[in-house]
Each structure stands twice: as structure tokens, then as C-alpha cells.
N, C-alpha and C positions, 0 to 999 in steps of 0.2 A: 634199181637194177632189174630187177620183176618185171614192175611196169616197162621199161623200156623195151624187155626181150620179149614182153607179149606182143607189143603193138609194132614193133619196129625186128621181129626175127626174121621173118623173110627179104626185108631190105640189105637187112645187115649179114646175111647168109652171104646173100649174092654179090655186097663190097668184098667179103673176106675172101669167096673162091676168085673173084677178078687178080684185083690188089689188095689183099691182107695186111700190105705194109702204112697204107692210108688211111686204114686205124687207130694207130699206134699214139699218135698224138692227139686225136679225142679222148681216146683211153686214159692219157697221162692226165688230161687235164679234171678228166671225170674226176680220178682218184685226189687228185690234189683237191680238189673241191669234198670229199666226202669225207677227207683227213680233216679239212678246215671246221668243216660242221661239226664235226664229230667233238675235234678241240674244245669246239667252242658249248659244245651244250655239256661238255665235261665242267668247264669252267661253272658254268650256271649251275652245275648239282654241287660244287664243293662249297660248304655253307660257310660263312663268313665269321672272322674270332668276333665274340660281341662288343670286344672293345674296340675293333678297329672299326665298327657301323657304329658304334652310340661310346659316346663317352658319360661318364660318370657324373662331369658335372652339366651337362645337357639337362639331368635327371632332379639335380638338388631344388630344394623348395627349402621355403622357411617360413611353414606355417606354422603357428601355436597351435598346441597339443591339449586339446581338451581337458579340463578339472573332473572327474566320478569317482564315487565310491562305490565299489563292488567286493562283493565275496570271494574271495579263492577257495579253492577244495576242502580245505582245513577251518572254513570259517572265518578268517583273518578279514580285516578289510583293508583292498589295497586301494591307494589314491594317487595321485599324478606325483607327491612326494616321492613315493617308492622309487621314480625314475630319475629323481635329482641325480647328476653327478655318475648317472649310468647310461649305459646305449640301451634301449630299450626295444622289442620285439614286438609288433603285437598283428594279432591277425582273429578270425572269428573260427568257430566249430561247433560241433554240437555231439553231445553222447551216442546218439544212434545212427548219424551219418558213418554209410560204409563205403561211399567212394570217394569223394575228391579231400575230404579231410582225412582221411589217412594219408593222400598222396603230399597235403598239408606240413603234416607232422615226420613223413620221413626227410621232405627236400629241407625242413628245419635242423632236425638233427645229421646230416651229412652237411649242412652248413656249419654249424656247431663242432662236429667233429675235427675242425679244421682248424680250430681256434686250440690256445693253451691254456693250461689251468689258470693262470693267472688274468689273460683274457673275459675268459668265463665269469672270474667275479665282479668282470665288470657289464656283463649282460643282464637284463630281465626280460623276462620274456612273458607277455600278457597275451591269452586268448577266451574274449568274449565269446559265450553261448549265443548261439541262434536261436534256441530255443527252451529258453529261461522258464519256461511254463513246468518244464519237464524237467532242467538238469537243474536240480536244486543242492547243495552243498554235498550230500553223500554221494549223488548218482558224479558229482564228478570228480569226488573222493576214487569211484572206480576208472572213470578215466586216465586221471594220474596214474593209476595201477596199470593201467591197459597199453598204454605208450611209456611206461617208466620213465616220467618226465615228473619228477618230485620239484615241491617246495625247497630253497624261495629261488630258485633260477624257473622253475614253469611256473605259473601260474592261470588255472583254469576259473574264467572270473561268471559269477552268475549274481542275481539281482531281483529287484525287482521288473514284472515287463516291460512297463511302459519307460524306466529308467535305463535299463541294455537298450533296448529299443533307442531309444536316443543317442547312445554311446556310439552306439554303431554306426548310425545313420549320420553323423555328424563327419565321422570318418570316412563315408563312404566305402562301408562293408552292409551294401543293400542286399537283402534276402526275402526270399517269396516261399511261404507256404502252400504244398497243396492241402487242398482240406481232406479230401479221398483217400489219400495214401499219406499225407504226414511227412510224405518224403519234404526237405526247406533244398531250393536251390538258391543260392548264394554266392557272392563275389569270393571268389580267392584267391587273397592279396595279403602281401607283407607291405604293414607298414616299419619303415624304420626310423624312429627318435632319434633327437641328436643330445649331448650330455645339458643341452641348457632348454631339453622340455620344447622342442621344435621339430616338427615335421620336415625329416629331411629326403627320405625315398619313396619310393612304393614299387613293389616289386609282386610280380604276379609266379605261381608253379612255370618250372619247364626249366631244361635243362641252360640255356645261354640264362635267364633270367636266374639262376642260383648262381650263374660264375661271376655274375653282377653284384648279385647281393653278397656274396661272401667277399667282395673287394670293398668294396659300399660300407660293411660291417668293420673289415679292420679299420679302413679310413677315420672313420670315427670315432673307433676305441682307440686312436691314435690322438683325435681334439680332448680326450678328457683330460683336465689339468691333473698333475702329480701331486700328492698331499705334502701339503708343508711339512718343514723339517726333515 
């Protein structure tokens, strides 16, 4: 409307003093046309439920879920046993990362939160160190303290290098060290297990991707069979 009254005011002065009324229907159609746009670029900002653009099983895979033996917080050593007969969690972090793994560990626990106690015993939930050099059994002994995410439903798993190192990589949770600053930038992803030890999701931070994963999560703790008797 601007641009038009700059380049086109004295034309349009001079229809209005003639015939005023011989406006009136450009006018209308102007406005209909600027309601339509308007509509329409409304439509394009209202963001879409995640389930009506991606469905769940678009997402499922059924890859085997690697064999390792790593350390938890406490010392224990956990192995792919651990996840027989449960849904299993896992994703990477490391002790002194201050941004995207916290952001990690809260879309975990507002997943988690949504689940029930009984649910819950049937989670595990594994996250390999980036940086195994440094978080050795105590440093994430403090960890655990720092996200209050106790033994045995967290577990913070560390190793030896060249063995995390593999772990991860095999899962495709790749991570770059800088050497200058120490800061590791890294993939951040949820992987999720299915109760028979098989890669069934992959789910990254952000808000549609946790309303995924937390449907994705009950779905599964729905395949575990019931204990005999």
C-alpha cells in the first residue's frame, strides 16, 4: 500500500476528485487479495503436529545393538545383558560439557517424567562418555550427583579410550575434539532399543522430536512380554 501511494498518489488524487466511486472496486479486490496472502502465510507459520508429517513407523529400524563392557558411576560393569527384556536409553555426554548435554539430560527426564513407576522398571538408560580420558568412575560418580539421575535406571558408562571410542562410533554418536580448548562437539541423539536387543529409533533434542520419542518409548514398553505365571 506504501509503494503504491508513493508512485501512483497523484494519479489516484486526481480519479478520487473526478469519480471517487470508480475506486471502490479496485479497492475491494486489493483487500481480498491481502486477506488471501495474509491467510495464507498464516497457514505456513502454524507448525505442523509431528505425527501428522512423520509417522512412527516411517522411523523403526531393526538393527542389532552392539555387545561392550563399560563402567557405570559405581564401578559396575554394564553389558548388553543389562538391556535383555528392557527398553533401553542410550545416548553420549561428558562431565564437563556445559551446553547441549544438559539440554541432553533435561529433554530425557521430562520424557521419563511422563512415564509411571511401573514403566520406569522397565527402562535403562545408558550414556557413554566422550571423553573417557577424563571421566573416569569418580568424576562420574559426580555426574550422577549433578543431574540426580542414580543407579540402576541412569547409568553413566566410561572405559577404556580406544573401547568407548568404538562403542560410540559404531552407533553413530561421532565427536570431535578441539585440542585448544578441550571443548568435544558431538552428535546429540537418542538412541532407543527395543526389549530383543535391536535398534529401533534414533531421535535427536528439540521439542517435536521428544513428543516422538516419548510415543516411540511407550510403544515399546508395550512389545515387552509379561512374566510367566
Amino acid at each position: 500500500a506504501t509503494i503504491i501511494w508513493l508512485f501512483w498518489k497523484k494519479a489516484l488524487l486526481a480519479v478520487w476528485r473526478s469519480s471517487p466511486f470508480s475506486l471502490v472496486p479496485g479497492a475491494i479486490v486489493a483487500m481480498l487479495l491481502v486477506v488471501a496472502i495474509g491467510a495464507g502465510l498464516f497457514t505456513l507459520y502454524i507448525p505442523s503436529s509431528p505425527s501428522s508429517s512423520l509417522q512412527l513407523s516411517q522411523l523403526r529400524t531393526e538393527l542389532l545393538f552392539p555387545d561392550f563392557h563399560l563402567l557405570n558411576q559405581n564401578g559396575r560393569v554394564i553389558s548388553k545383558s543389562e538391556m535383555t527384556g528392557k527398553v533401553a536409553i542410550l545416548t553420549g555426554v561428558y562431565a564437563t560439557c556445559n551446553a547441549s548435554c544438559p539440554m541432553i539430560m533435561s529433554q530425557l527426564r521430562r520424557v521419563l517424567s511422563n512415564l509411571s513407576e511401573e514403566e520406569l522398571k522397565t527402562i535403562i538408560f545408558l550414556a557413554a562418555t566422550y571423553d573417557p580420558e577424563n571421566d573416569s568412575v569418580p568424576v562420574l560418580k559426580v555426574l550422577e550427583q549433578q543431574y540426580r539421575s542414580e543407579a540402576p535406571l541412569y547409568n553413566f558408562l566410561t572405559g577404556e579410550s580406544a573401547e568407548v571410542a568404538n562403542f560410540l562410533d559404531r552407533l553413530g554418536l561421532n565427536s570431535k575434539k578441539d585440542p585448544e580448548t578441550g571443548i568435544i562437539s558431538h552428535a546429540n541423539k537418542f538412541i532407543l532399543v527395543d526389549p530383543n536387543g535391536r535398534i529401533a529409533y534414533r531421535f535427536s533434542i528439540g521439542s517435536n522430536q521428544e513428543v516422538l520419542m516419548l510415543k516411540a518409548l511407550k510403544g515399546l514398553i508395550g512389545e515387552i512380554s509379561p512374566m510367566p505365571g
